[in-house]
C-alpha positions in Angstrom: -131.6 -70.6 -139.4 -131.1 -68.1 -137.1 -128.2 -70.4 -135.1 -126.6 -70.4 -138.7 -126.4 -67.1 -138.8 -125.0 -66.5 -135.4 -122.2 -69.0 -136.0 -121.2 -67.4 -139.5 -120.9 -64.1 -138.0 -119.0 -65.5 -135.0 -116.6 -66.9 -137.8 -116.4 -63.8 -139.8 -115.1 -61.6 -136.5 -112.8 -64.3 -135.5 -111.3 -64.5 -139.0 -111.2 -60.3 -139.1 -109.5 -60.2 -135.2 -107.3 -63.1 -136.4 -106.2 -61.0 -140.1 -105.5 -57.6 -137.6 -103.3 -59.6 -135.1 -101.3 -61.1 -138.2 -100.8 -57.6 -139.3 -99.9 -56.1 -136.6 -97.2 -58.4 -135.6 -95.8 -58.7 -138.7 -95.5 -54.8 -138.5 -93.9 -54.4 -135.1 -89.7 -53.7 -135.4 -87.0 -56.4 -134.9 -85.6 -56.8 -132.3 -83.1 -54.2 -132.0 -80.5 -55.4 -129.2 -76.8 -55.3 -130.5 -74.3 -58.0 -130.2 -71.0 -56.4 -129.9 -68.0 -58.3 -130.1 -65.0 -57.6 -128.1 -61.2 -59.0 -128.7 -58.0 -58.5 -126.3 -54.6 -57.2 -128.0 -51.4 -56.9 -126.5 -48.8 -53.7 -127.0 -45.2 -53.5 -125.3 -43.6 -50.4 -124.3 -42.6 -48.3 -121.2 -44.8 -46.1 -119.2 -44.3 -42.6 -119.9 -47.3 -41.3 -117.6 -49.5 -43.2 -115.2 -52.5 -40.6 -114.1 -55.7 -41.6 -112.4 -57.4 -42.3 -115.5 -54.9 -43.1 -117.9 -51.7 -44.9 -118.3 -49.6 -43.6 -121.1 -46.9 -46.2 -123.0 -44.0 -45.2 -125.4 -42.5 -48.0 -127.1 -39.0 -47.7 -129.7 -41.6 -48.6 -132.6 -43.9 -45.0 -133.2 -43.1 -42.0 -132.4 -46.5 -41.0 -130.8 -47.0 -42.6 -127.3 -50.3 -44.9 -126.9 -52.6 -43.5 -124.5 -55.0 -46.2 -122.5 -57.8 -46.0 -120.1 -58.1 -48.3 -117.4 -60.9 -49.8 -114.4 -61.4 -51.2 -111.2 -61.2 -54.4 -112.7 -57.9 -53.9 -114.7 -55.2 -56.4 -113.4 -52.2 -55.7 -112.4 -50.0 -58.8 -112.4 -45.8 -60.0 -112.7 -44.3 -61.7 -115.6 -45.1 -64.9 -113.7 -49.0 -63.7 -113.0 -48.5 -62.8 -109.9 -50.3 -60.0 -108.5 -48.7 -55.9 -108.5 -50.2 -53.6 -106.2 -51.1 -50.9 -108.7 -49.2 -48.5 -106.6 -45.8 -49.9 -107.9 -46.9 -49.1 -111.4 -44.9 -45.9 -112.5 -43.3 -44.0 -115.1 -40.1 -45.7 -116.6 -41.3 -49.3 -115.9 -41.4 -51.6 -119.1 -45.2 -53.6 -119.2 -47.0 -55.1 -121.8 -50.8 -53.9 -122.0 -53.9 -55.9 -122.5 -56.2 -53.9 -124.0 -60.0 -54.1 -125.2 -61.3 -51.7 -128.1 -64.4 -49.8 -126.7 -65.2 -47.6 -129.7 -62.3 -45.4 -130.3 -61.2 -45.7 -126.5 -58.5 -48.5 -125.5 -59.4 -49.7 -121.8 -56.9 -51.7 -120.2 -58.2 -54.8 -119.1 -54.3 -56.2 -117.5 -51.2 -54.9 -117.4 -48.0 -57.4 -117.1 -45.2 -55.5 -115.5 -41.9 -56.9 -116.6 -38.3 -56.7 -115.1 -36.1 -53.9 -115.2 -32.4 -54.4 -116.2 -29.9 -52.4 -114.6 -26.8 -51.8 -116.5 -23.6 -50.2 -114.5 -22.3 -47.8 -117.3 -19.1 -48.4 -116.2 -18.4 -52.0 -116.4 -16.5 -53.0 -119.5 -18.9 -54.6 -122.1 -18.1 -58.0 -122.9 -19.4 -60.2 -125.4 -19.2 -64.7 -125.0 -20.2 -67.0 -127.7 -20.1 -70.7 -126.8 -17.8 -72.7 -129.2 -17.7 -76.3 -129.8 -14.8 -78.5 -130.7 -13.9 -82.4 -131.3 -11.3 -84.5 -130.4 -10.1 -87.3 -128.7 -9.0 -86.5 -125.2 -5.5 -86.5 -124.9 -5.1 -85.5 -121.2 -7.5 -84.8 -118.5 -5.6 -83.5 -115.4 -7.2 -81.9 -112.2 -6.8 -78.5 -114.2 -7.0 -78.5 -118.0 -8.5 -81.0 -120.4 -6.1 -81.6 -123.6 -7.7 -82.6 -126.5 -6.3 -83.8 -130.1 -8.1 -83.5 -133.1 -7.5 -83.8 -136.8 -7.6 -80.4 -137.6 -4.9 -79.1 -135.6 -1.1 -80.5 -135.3 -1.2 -79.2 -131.8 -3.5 -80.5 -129.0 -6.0 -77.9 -127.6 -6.6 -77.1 -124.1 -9.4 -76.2 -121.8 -9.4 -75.5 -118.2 -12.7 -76.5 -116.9 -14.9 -75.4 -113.4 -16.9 -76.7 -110.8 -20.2 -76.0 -113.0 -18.7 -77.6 -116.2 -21.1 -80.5 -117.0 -20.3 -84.0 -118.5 -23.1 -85.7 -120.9 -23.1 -88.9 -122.9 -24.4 -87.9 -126.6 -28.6 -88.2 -125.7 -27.7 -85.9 -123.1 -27.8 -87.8 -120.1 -25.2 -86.6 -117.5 -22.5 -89.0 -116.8 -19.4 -88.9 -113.8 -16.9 -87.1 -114.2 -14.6 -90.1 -113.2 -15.3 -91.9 -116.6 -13.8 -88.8 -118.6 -10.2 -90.2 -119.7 -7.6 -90.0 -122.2 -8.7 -91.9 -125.3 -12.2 -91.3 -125.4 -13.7 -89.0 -128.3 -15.9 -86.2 -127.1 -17.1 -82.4 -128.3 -16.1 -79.6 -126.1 -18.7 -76.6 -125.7 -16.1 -73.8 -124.5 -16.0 -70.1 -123.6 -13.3 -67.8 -124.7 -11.9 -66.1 -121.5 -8.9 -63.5 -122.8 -6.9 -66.0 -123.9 -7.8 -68.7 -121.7 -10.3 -71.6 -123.5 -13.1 -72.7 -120.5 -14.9 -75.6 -120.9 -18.5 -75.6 -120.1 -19.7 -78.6 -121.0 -18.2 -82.0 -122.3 -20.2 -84.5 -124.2 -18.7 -88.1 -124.4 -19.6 -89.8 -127.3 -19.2 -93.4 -128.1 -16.2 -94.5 -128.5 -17.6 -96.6 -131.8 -18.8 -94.1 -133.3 -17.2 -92.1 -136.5 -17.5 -88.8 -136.2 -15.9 -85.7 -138.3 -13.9 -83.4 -136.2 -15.3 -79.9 -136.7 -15.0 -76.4 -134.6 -18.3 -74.8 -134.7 -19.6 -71.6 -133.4 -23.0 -72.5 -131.6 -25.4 -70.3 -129.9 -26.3 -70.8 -126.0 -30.3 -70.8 -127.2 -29.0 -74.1 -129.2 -26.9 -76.2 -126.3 
């Protein structure tokens, strides 16, 4: 009897420590570490300050210039991802910032340094389109490239350089040899004063009906 009574008591405590440990733990706080969550945005300009804690950038955009904080471990690379010595970074360069938000402060995490363009303030601003125009060649001599089309009572002509290229219609380049009178092709041409200079000649197939047209076609699009 008296074993009986040992083992319920032994029970009983083991039931009241098990209770008080449930308790407890179910009591105790969450775990309270934060996840943050950190994204990388871009912003073009031109730096109006570069200090030892901040580089400053004005773009055309907002008035207000954008003020950034940068690291040790901020890149400083090319266009082409080469690395800048940070040195070279200066006021008047155009980059384009790669920034982390940190609160309310923007840190630089790389900064791409792009080209400069100087531009002579006195050479004559000039403006070139790239037109196209088909025919059937009439002439091609070792100077000028005379081409008749349907549009014009009068044959065109185009003087034409060492870098003028010669294509068949997929694009492929073909020799210059097989350019002769008789054989239909689109002239891509830029207007030099009055002079009309070919810049590249596509050859089509001879077999195949095309409308003459004179169209004005961006460089992006050859």
């Amino acid at each position: 009897m008296k074993n009986k009574i040992r083992n319920l008591s032994t029970l009983a405590f083991l039931g009241v420590m098990l209770f008080t440990a449930k308790t407890t733990f179910a009591q105790m706080p969450a775990d309270s570490t934060t996840t943050t969550s950190t994204s990388t945005t871009t912003y073009a300009g031109t730096i109006s300050q570069f200090s030892p804690d901040t580089i400053v950038v004005r773009t055309t955009t907002s008035a207000d210039p954008v003020s950034y904080s940068y690291t040790k471990t901020t890149a400083y690379v090319d266009e082409n991802g080469n690395p800048v010595s940070s040195e070279t970074v200066k006021s008047g360069l155009p980059v384009t910032v790669y920034y982390a938000q940190d609160g309310d402060k923007m840190v630089a995490t790389k900064v791409v340094v792009r080209k400069t363009t100087v531009v002579d303030p006195t050479a004559p601003m000039t403006q070139t389109t790239t037109t196209t125009s088909a025919g059937t060649i009439s002439q091609f001599s070792p100077d000028a490239i005379v081409v008749k089309t349907t549009t014009s009572a009068d044959p065109i002509s185009y003087s034409y350089t060492k870098t003028t290229t010669y294509v068949d219609e997929n694009g492929n380049p073909v020799s210059m040899q097989t350019v002769k009178s008789g054989l239909p092709v689109t002239v891509y041409y830029d207007q030099d004063g009055t002079k009309m200079v070919a810049t590249k000649v596509m050859v089509r197939n001879p077999t195949t009906t095309t409308t003459t047209e004179q169209t004005t076609v961006h460089p992006a699009n050859q």
